[in-house]
C-alpha positions as CSV (number, residue, x, y, z in Angstrom):
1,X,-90.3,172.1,217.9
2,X,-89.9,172.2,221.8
3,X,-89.6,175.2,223.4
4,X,-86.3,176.2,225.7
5,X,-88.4,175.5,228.6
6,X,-89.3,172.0,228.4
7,X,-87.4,170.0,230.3
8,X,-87.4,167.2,227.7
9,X,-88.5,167.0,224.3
10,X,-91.3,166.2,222.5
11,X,-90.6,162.6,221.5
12,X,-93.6,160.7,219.6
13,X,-94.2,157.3,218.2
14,X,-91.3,154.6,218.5
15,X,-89.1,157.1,219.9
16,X,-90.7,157.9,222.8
17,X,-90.6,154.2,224.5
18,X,-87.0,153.4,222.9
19,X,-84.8,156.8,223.1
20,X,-81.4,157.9,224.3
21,X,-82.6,160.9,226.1
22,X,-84.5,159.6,229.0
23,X,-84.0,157.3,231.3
24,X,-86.9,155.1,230.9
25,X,-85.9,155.3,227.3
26,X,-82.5,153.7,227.9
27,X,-84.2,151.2,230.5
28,X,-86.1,150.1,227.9
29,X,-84.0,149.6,225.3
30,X,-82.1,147.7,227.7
31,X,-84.3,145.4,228.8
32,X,-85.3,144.9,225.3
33,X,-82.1,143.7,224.5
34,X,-81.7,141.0,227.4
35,X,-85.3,139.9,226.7
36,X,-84.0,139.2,223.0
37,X,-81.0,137.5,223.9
38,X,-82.6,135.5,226.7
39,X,-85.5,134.3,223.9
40,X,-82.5,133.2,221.6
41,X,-81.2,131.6,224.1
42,X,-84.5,129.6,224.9
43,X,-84.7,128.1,221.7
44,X,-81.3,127.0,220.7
45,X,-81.3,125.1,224.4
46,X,-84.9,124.1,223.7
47,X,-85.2,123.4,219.7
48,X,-85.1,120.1,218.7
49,X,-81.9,117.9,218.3
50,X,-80.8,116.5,214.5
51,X,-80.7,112.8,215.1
52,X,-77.8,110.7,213.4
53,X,-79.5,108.7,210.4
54,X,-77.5,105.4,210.2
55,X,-77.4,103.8,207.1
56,X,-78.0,100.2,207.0
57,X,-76.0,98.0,204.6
């Protein structure tokens, strides 16, 4: 465990790039987020269309 003089504590692994308690942390996890929905974004504008199959008589 930290110790009551640390400042911040000692965050490993996942946590220590994606976290609530710093502020990098929270910059991260927002960036993370606009980068996702900017990517979804991307590729419903840029995915390819359905065309209309019209049946011949």
């Amino acid at each position: 465990m930290a110790s009551s003089t640390d400042p911040e504590p000692k965050i490993t692994g996942f946590a220590k790039y994606y976290n609530s308690s710093t502020t990098q942390g929270r910059a991260n996890v927002a960036l993370t987020t606009i980068g996702g929905l900017a990517a979804l974004g991307l590729y419903l504008y840029f995915k390819p269309k359905k065309s209309k199959q019209v049946s011949e008589k």
